[in-house]
VOBA-1610 file (N, C-alpha, C; in pm, whole numbers, padded with zeros to 5 digits, always signed):
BEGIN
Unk-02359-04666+01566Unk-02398-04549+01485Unk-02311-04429+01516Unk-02224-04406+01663Unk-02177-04302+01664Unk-02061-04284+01634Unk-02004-04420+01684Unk-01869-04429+01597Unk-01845-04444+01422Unk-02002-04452+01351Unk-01988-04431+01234Unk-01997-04261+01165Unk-02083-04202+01217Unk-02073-04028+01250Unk-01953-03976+01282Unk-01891-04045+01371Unk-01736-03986+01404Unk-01689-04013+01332Unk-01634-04119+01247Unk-01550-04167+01116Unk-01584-04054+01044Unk-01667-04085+00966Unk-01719-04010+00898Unk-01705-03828+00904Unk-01762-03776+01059Unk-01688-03636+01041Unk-01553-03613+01039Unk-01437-03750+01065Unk-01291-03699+01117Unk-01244-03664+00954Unk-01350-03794+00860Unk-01344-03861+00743Unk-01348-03688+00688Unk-01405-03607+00697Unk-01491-03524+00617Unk-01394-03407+00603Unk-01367-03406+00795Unk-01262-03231+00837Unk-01148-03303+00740Unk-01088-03387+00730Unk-01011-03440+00643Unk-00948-03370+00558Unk-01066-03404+00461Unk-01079-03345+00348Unk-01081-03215+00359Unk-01155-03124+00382Unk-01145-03005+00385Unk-01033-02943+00422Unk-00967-02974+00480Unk-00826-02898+00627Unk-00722-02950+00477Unk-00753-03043+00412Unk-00652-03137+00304Unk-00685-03001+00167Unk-00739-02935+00161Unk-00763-02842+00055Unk-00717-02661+00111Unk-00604-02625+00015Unk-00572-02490+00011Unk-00677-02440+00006Unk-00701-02315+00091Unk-00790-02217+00047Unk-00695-02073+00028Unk-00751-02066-00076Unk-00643-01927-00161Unk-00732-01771-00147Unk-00674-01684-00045Unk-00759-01556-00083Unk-00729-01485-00120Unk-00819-01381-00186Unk-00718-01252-00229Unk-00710-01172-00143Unk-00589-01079-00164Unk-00555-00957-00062Unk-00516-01040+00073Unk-00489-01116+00095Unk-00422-01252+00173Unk-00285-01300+00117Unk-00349-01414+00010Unk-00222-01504-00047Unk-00231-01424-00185Unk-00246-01357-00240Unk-00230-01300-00335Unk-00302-01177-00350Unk-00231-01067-00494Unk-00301-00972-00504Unk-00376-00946-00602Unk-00488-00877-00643Unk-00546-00849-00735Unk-00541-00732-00782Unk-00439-00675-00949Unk-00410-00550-00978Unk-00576-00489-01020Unk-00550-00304-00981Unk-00655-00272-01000Unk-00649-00232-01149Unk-00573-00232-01220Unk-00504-00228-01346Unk-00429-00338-01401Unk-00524-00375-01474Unk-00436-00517-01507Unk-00318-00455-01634Unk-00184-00557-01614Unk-00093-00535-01734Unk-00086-00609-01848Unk-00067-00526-01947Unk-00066-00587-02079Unk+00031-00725-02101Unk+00002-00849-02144Unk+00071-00926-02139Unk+00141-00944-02264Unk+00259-01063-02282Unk+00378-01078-02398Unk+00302-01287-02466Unk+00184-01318-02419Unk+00205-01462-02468Unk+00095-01467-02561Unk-00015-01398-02571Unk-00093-01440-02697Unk-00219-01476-02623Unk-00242-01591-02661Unk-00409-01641-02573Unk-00385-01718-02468Unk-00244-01781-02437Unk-00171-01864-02308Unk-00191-01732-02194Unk-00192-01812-02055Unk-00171-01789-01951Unk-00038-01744-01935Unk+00017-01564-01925Unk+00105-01547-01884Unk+00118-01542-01735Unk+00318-01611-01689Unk+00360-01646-01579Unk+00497-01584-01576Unk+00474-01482-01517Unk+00583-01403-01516Unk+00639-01381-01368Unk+00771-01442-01353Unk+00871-01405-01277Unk+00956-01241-01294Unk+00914-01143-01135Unk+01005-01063-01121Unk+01159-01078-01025Unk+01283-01060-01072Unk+01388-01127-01008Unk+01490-01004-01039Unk+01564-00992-00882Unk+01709-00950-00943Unk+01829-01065-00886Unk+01925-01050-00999Unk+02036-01103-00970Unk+02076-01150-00829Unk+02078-01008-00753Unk+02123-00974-00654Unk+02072-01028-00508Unk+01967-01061-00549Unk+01830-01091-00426Unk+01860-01243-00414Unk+01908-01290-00255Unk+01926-01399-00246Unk+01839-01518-00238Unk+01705-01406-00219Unk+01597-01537-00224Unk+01591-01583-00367Unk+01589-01493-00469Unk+01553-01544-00591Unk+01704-01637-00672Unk+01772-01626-00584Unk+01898-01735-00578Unk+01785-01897-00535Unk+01804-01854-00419Unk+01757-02004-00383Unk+01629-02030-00392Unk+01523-01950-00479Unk+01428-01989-00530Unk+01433-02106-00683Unk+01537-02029-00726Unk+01601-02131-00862Unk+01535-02285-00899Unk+01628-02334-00808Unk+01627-02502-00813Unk+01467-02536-00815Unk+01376-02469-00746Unk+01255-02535-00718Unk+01157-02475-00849Unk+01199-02370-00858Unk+01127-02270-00998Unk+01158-02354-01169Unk+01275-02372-01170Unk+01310-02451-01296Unk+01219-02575-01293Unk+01225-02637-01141Unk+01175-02815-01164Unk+00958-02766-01167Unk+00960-02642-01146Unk+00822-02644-01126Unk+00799-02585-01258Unk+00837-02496-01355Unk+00837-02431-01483Unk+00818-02537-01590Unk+00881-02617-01584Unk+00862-02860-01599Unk+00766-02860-01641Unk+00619-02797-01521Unk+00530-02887-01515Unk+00365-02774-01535Unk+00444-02661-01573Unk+00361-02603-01636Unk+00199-02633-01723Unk+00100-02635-01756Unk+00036-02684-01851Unk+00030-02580-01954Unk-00003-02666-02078Unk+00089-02601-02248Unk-00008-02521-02238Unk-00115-02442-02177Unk-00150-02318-02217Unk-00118-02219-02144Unk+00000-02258-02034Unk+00072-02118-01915Unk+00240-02138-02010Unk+00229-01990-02026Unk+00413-01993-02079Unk+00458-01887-01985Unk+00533-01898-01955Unk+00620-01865-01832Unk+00718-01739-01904Unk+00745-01575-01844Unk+00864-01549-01884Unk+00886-01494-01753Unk+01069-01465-01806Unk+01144-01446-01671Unk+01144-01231-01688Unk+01164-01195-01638Unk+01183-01033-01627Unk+01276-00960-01504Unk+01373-00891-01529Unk+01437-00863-01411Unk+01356-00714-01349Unk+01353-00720-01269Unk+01295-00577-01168Unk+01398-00470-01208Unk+01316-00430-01183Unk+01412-00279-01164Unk+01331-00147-01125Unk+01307-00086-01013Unk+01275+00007-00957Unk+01402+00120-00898Unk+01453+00121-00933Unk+01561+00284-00944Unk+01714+00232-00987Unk+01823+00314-00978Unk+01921+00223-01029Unk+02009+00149-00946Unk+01970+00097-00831Unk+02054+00017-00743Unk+01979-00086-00854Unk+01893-00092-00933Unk+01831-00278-00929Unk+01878-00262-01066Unk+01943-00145-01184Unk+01926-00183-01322Unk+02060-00235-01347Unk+02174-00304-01266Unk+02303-00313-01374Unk+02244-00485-01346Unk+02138-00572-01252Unk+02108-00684-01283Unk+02007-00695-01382Unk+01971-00586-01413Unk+01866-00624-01574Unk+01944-00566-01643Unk+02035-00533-01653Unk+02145-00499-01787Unk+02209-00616-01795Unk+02221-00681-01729Unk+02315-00798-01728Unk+02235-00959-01790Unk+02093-00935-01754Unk+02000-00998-01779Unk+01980-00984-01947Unk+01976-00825-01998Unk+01945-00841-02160Unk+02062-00829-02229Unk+02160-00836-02175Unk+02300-00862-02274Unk+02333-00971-02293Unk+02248-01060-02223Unk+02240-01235-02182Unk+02187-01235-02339Unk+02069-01190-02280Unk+01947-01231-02375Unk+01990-01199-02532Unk+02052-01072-02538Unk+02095-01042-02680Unk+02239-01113-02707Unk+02263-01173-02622Unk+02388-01228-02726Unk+02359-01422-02716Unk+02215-01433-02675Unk+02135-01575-02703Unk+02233-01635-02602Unk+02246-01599-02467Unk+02339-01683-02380Unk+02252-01729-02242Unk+02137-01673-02241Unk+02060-01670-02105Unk+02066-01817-02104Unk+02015-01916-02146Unk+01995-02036-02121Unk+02103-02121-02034Unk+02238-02001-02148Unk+02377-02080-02126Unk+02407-02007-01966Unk+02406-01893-01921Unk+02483-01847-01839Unk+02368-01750-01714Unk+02220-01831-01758Unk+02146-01735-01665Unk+02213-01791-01534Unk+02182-01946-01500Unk+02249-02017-01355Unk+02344-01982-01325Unk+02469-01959-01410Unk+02592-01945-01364Unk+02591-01835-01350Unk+02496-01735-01348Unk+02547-01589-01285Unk+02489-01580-01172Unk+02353-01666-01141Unk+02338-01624-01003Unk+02435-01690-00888Unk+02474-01819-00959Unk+02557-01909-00860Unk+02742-01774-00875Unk+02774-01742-00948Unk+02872-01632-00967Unk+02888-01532-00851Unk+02758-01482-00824Unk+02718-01396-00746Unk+02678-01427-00624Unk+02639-01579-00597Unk+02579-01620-00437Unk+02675-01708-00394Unk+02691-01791-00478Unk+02813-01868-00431Unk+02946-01858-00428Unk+03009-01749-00565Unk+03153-01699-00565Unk+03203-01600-00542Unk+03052-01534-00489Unk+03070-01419-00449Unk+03097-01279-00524Unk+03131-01287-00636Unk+03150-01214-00712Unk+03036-01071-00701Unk+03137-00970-00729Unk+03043-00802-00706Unk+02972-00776-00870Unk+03082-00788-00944Unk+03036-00712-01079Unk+03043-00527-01085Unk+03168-00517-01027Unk+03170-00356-00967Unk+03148-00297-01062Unk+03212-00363-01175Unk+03189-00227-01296Unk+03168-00343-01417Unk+03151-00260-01532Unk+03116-00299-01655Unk+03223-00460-01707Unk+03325-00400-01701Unk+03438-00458-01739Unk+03477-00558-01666Unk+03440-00573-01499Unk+03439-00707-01514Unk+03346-00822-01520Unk+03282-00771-01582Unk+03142-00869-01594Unk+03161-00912-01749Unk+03205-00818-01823Unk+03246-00828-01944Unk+03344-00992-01960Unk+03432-00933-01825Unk+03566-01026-01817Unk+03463-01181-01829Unk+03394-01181-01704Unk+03350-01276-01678Unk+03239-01380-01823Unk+03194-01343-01901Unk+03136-01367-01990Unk+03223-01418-02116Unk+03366-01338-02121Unk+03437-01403-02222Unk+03503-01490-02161Unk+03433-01546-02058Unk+03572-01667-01976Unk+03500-01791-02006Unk+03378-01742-02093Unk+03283-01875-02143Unk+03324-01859-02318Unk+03418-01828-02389Unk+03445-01864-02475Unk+03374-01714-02560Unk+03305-01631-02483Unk+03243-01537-02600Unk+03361-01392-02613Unk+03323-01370-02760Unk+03421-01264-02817Unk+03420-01097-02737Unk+03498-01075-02615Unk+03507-00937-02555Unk+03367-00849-02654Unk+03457-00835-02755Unk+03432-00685-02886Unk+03245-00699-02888Unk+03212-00846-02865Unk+03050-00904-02916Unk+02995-00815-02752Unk+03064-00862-02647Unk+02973-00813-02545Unk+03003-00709-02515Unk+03069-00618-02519Unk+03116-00474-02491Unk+02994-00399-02610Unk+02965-00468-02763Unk+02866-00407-02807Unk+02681-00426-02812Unk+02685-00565-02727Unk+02567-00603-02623Unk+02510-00484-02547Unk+02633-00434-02478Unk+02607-00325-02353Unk+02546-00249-02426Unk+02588-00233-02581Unk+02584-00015-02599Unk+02476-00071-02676Unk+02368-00172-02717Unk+02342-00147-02856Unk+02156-00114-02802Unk+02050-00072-02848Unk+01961-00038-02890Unk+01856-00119-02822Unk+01897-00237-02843Unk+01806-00340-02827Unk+01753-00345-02672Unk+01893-00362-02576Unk+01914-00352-02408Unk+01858-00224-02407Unk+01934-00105-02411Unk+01851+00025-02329Unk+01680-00012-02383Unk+01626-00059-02501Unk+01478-00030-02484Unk+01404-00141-02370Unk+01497-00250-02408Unk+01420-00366-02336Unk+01465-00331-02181Unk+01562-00234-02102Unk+01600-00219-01977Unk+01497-00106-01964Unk+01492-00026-02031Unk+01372+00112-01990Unk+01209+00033-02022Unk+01160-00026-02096Unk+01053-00140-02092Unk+01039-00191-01899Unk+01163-00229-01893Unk+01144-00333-01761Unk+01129-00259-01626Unk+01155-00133-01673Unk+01159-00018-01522Unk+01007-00005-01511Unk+00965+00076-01696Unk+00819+00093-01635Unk+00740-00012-01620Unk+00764-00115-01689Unk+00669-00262-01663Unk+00661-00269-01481Unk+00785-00285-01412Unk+00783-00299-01286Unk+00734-00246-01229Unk+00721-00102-01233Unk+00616-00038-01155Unk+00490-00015-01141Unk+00434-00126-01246Unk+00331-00122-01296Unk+00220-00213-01218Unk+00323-00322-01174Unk+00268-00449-01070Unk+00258-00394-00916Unk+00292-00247-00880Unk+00318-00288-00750Unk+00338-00367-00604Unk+00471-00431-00688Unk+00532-00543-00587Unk+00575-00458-00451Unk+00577-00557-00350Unk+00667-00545-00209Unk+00834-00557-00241Unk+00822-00683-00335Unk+00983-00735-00308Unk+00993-00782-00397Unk+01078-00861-00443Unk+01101-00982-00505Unk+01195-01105-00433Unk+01185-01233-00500Unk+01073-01301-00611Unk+00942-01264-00603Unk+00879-01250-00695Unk+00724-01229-00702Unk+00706-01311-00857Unk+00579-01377-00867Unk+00549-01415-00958Unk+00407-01356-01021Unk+00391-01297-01124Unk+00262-01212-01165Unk+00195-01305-01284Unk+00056-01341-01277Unk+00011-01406-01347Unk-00084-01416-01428Unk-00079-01362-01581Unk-00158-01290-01702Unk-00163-01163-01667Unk-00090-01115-01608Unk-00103-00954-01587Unk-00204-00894-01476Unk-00265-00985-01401Unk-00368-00946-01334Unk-00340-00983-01181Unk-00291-01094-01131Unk-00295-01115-01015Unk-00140-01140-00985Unk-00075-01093-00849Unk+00084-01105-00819Unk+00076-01196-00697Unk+00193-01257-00658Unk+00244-01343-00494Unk+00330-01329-00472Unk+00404-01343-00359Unk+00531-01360-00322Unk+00520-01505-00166Unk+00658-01473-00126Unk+00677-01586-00046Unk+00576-01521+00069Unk+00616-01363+00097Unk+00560-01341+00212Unk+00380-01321+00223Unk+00312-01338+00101Unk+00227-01292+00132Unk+00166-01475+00106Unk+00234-01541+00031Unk+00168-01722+00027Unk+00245-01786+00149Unk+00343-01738+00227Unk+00424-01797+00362Unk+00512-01879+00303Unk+00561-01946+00216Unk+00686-02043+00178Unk+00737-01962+00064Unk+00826-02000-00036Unk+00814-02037-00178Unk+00736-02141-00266Unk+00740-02258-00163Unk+00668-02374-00257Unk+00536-02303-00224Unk+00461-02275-00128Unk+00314-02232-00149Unk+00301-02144-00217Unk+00402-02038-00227Unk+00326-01933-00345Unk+00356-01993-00537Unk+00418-02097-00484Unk+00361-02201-00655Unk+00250-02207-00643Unk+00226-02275-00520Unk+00076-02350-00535Unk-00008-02230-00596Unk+00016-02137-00489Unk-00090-02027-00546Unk-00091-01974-00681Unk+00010-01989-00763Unk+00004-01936-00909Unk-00030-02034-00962Unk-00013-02150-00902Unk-00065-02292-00996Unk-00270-02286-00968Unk-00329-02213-00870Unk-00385-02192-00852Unk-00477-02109-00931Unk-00406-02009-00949Unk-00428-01871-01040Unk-00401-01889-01173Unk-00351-01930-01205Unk-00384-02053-01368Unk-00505-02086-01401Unk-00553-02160-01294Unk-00597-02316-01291Unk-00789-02157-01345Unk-00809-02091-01226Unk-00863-01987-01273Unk-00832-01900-01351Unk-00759-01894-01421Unk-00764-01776-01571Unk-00794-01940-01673Unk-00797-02039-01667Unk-00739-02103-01795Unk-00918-02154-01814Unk-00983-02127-01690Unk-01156-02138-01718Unk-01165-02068-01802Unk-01098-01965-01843Unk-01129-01840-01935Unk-01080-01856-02079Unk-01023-01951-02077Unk-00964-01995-02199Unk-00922-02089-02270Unk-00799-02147-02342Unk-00747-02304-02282Unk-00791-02400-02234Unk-00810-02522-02266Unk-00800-02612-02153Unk-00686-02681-02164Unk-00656-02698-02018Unk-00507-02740-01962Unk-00473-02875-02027Unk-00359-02856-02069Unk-00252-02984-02084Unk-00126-02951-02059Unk-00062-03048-02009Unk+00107-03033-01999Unk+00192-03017-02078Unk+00293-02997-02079Unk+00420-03001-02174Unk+00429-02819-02260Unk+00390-02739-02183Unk+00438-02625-02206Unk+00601-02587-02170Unk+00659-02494-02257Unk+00843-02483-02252Unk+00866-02306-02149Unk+00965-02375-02126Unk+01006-02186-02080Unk+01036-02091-02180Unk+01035-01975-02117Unk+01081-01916-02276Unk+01141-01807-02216Unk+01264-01701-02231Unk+01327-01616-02184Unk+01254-01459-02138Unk+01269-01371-02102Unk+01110-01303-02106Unk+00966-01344-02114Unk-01145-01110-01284Unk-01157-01121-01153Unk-01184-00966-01084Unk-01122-00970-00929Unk-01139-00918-00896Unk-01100-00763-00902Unk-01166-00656-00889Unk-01107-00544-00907Unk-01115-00434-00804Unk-01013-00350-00805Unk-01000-00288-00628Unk-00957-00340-00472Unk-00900-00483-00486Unk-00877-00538-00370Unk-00760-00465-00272Unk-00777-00516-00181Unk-00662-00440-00078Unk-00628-00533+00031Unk-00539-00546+00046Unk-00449-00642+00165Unk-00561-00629+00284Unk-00623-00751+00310Unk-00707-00722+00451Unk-00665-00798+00568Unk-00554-00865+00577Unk-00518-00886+00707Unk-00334-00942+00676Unk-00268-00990+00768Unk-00148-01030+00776Unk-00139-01180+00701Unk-00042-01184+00630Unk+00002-01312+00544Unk-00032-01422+00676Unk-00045-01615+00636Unk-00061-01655+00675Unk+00101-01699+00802Unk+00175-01698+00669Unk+00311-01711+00732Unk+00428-01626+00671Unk+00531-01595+00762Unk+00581-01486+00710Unk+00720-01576+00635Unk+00791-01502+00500Unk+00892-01542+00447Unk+00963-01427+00375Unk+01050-01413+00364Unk+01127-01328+00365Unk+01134-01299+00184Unk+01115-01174+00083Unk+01146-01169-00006Unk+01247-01028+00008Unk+01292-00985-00110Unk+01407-00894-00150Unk+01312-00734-00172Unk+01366-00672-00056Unk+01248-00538-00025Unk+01295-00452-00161Unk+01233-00367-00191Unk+01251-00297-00307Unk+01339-00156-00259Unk+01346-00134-00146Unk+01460-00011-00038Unk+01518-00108+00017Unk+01627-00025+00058Unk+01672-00076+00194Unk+01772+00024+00210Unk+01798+00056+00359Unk+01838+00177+00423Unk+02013+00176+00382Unk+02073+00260+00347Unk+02237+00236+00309Unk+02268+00146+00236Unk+02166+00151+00144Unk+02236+00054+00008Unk+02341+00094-00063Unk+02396+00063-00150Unk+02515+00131-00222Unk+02455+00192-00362Unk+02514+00257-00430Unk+02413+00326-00547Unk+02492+00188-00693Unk+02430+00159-00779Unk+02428+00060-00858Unk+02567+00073-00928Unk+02674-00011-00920Unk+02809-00007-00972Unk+02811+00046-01092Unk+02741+00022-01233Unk+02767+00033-01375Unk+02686+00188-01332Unk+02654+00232-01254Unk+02574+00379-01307Unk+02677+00485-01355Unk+02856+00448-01265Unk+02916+00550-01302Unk+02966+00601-01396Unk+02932+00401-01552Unk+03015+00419-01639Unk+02949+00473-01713Unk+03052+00541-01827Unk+02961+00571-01992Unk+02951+00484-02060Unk+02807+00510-02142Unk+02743+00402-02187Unk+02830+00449-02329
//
């Protein structure tokens, strides 16, 4: 009998120790202001990212294969940060993508441009360079930069950002209401879990889940951080002491 009690409890802690427990103000946050979302009655899954930030480099590979496996009522968009102008010539670079319908084509190859080839992007012109070396017409992206569309959707993305109050980035914000990052879920792959998590609760509210949702380019209230992340991981601080001031700020637009 006691060795069946023991089975049985090792049987039991098992299970339990085998199940995430997700808290708020822990592994995630809860805005006291939720933000207006861009998907309709789907679960928005919104990635904040700059170019520049090496985690959200090597967050990539695992974010694309997990974006896969989405269920068709979470649609996913991407958004670049931007909190002063060290962070806006990577969301300028982000909607000149977008307006000249190339993100798909050249989102990867700019972060790999930038992490792997090192490349600065000091000024306008050579980023310009770099974009017609994929076959596109100079005259098309030089009027990308100036046209209407970018400054609203780059001034959109300043105040959107400040709106989440993130630590860092990568951060992933989800229907406008709850945010994560690596450091506050301890990995990258766990702070999936946790938005796969935070889905799984908004989609009670709506939806029911099925797979085969696409990417697409673009509770509680009052909570407060009550103790230290479980494990610490490093995301892209929103300061940092002797940064350089943002290359394209010097040019005219």
């Amino acid at each position: 009998m006691k060795t069946i009690l023991f089975t049985l409890f090792i049987t039991f802690s098992s299970f339990v120790f085998a199940v995430d427990d997700y808290d708020e103000g822990i592994d995630y946050i809860a805005l006291n202001k939720p933000v207006s979302t861009v998907t309709g009655d789907k679960v928005e899954v919104r990635e904040l990212f700059w170019y520049y930030c090496p985690h959200c480099y090597n967050l990539e590979p695992t974010l694309n294969a997990w974006v896969k496996k989405l269920p068709a009522n979470a649609q996913f968009v991407r958004q670049p940060a931007m909190y002063s102008d060290r962070w806006s010539s990577g969301a300028v670079f982000y909607f000149v993508l977008e307006e000249l319908n190339l993100l798909d084509k050249l989102h990867g190859p700019l972060f790999e441009a930038i992490h792997a080839k090192k490349e600065k992007f000091k000024s306008k012109a050579s980023f310009i360079d770099w974009v017609a070396s994929f076959g596109v017409d100079k005259a098309k992206v030089e009027k990308a930069f100036g046209s209407f569309g970018v400054r609203i959707k780059t001034n959109k993305a300043k105040l959107n950002t400040r709106k989440y109050h993130l630590k860092g980035v990568p951060a992933i914000v989800v229907n406008g209401k709850y945010w994560t990052d690596s450091t506050h879920a301890g990995t990258p792959e766990r702070m999936l879990k946790v938005v796969d998590f935070l889905i799984k609760e908004e989609s009670k509210k709506g939806a029911s889940i099925k797979k085969g949702s696409k990417m697409v380019p673009l509770t509680k209230k009052g909570s407060k951080v009550g103790s230290l992340p479980k494990k610490v991981s490093k995301v892209e601080p929103l300061t940092k002491k002797g940064s350089k001031a943002n290359p394209l700020a010097k040019e005219k637009k």
